[in-house]
C-alpha positions as CSV (number, residue, x, y, z in Angstrom):
1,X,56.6,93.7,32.7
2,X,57.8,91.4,29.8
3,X,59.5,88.2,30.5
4,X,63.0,89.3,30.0
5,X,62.8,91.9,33.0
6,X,60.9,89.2,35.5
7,X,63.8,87.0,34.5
8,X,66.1,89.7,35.7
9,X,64.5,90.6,38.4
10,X,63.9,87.3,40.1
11,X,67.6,86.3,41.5
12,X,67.2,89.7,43.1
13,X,63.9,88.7,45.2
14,X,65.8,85.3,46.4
15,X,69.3,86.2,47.4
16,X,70.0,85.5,51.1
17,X,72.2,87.6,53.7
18,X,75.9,86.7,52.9
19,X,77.0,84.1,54.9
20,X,80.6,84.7,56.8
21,X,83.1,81.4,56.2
22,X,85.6,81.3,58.1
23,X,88.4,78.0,56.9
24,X,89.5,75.6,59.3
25,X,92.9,76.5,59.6
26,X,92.1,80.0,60.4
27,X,90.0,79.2,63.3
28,X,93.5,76.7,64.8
29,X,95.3,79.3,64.2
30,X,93.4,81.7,66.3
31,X,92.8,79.1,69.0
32,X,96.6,78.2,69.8
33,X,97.3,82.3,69.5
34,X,95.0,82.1,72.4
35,X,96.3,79.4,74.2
36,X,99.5,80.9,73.9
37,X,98.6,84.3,75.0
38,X,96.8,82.5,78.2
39,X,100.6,80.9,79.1
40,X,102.5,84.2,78.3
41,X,100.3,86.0,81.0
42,X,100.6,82.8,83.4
43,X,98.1,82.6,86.6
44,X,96.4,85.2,88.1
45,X,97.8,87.0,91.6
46,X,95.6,87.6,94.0
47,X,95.6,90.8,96.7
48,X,97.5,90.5,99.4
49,X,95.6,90.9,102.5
50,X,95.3,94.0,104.1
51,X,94.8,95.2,107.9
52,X,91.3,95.3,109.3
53,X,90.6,92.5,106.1
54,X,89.9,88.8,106.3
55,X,92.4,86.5,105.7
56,X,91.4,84.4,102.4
57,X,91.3,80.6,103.2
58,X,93.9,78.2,102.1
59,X,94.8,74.6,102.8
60,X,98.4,73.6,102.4
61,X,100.3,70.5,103.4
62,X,102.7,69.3,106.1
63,X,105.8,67.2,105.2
64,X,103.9,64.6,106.3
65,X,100.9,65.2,103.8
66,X,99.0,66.7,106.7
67,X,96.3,69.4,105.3
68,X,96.3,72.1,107.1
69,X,93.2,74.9,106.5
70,X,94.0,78.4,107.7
71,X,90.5,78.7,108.4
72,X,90.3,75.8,110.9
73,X,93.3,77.9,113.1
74,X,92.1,81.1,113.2
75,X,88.7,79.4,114.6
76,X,90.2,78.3,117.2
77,X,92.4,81.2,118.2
78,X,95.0,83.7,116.7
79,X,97.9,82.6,114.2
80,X,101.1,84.4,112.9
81,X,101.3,83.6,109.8
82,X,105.1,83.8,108.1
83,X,105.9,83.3,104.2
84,X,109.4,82.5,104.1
85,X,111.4,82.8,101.1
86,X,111.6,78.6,100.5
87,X,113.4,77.3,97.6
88,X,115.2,80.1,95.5
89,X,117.8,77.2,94.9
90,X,119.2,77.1,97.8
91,X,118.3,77.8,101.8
92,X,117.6,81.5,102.2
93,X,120.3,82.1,105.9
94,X,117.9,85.1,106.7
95,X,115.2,82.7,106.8
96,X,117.0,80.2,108.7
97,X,117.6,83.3,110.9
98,X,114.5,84.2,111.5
99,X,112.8,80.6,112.2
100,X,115.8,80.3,114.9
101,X,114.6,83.3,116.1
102,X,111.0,82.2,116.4
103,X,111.8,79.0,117.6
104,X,113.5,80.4,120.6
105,X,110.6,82.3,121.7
106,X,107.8,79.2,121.2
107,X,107.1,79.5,124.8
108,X,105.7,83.3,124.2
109,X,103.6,81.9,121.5
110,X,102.4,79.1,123.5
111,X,101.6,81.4,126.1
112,X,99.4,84.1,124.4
113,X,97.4,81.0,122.6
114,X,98.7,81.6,118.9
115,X,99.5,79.4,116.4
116,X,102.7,80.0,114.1
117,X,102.4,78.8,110.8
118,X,105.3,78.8,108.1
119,X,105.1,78.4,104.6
120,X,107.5,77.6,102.4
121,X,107.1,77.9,98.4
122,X,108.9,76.8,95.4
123,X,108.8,74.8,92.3
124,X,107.1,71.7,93.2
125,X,109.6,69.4,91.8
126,X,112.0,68.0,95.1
127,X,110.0,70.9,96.9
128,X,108.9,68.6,100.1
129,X,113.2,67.6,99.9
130,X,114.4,70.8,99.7
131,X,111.9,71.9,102.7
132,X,113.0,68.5,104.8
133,X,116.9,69.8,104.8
134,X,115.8,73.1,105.5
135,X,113.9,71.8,109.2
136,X,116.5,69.4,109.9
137,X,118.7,70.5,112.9
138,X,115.4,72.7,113.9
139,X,114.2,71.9,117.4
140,X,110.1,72.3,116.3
141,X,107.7,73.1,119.0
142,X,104.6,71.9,118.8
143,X,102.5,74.7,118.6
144,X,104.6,75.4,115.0
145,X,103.3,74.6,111.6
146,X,105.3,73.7,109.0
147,X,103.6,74.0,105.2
148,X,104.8,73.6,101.7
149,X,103.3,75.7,98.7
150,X,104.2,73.9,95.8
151,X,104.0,76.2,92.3
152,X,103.5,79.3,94.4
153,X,99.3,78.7,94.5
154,X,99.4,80.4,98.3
155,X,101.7,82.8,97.3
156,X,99.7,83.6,93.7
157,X,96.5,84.3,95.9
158,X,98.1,85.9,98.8
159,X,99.9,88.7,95.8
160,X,103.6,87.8,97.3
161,X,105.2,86.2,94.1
162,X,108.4,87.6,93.9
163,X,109.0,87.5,89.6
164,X,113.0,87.3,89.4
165,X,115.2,85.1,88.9
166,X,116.2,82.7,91.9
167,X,113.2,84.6,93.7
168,X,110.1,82.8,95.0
169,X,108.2,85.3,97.6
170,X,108.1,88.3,99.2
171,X,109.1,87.3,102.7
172,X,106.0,88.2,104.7
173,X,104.4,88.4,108.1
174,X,100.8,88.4,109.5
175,X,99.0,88.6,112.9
176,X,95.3,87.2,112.3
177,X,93.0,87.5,115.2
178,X,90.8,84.8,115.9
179,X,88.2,84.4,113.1
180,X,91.2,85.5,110.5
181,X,90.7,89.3,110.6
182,X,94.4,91.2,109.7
183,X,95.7,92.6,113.1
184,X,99.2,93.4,111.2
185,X,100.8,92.5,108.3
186,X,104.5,93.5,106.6
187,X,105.9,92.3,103.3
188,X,109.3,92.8,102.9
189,X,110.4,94.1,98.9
190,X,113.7,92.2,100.2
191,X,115.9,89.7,101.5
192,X,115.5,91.2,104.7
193,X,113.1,93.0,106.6
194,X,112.0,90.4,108.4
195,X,109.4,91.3,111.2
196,X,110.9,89.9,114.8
197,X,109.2,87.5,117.0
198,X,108.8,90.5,120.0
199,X,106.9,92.2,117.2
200,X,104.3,89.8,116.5
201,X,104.7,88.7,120.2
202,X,103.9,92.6,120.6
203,X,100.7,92.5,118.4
204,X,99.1,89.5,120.3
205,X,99.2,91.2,123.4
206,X,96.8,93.8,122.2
């Protein structure tokens, strides 16, 4: 081999695999199209409970910043659980309806040992306000629980976020046994459809 061809030959026996640059401003670009994509599809909902399933925990808060754990109410005994409408701008009459309607029959609650627990979502800002006016001329029994669910966390894990405008939650009803199992649940695709106390009262008794 004469010099001339080792010469040649040489660059060939040292090249390296090709390296892959990408520039800096690529790489921002691809991060905010991902950060943007990750908005566009917002949180994740969760499934909504179904009968002869467990409830999945939560912990919300009274108006008076009270926590309140799911978990620690069905250990002690059973609890209707109601999703009201909340917020959608303005107080929801069917839900002021149907509160009335519970209220009325605290007693039968009291008396089968349940627990009623109400939630009511919306956009966190004035949310704990907007849910004050809404209890005010209410008569609440004791054995009632009153919880706000601000930015619709509950309601994104529970699968009841109602995505329209001046919506907030499928209006919803569950009978947990002690220990949280799913004795009956309804979710209404409506305004109405609201599941009456005698119902639930109903359920209990079984």
């Amino acid at each position: 081999m004469s010099p001339a061809d080792a010469g040649e030959i040489a660059p060939l026996m040292n090249t390296t695999e090709p390296k892959c640059i990408v520039p800096p401003g690529v790489l921002a670009r691809l991060g905010f199209m991902l950060v943007a994509l990750a908005v566009s599809w917002g949180p994740v909902s969760g499934a909504t409970p179904p009968v002869g399933g467990v409830a999945p925990d939560f912990t919300l808060q009274t108006l008076d910043d009270k926590p309140v754990a799911l978990q620690s109410l069905t250990a002690k005994g059973p609890v209707v659980l109601i999703v009201l409408r909340g917020w959608p701008e303005y107080q929801c009459p069917v839900c002021t309806r149907q509160v009335q309607e519970y209220i009325a029959q605290a007693g039968a609650f009291a008396q089968r040992g349940a627990r009623v627990l109400m939630v009511y979502p919306g956009p966190s800002d004035r949310l704990k306000a907007h849910a004050s006016e809404f209890l005010r001329d209410q008569q609440w029994p004791a054995e009632f629980l009153f919880v706000t669910d601000p930015d619709y966390a509950f309601t994104l894990k529970y699968g009841l976020r109602w995505e329209a405008p001046k919506e907030t939650a499928y209006p919803s009803t569950f009978v947990l046994e002690r220990g949280g199992k799913v004795r009956f649940a309804q979710v209404s695709k409506s305004h109405g459809g609201r599941v009456p106390a005698a119902t639930a009262l109903a359920e209990l008794a079984k």
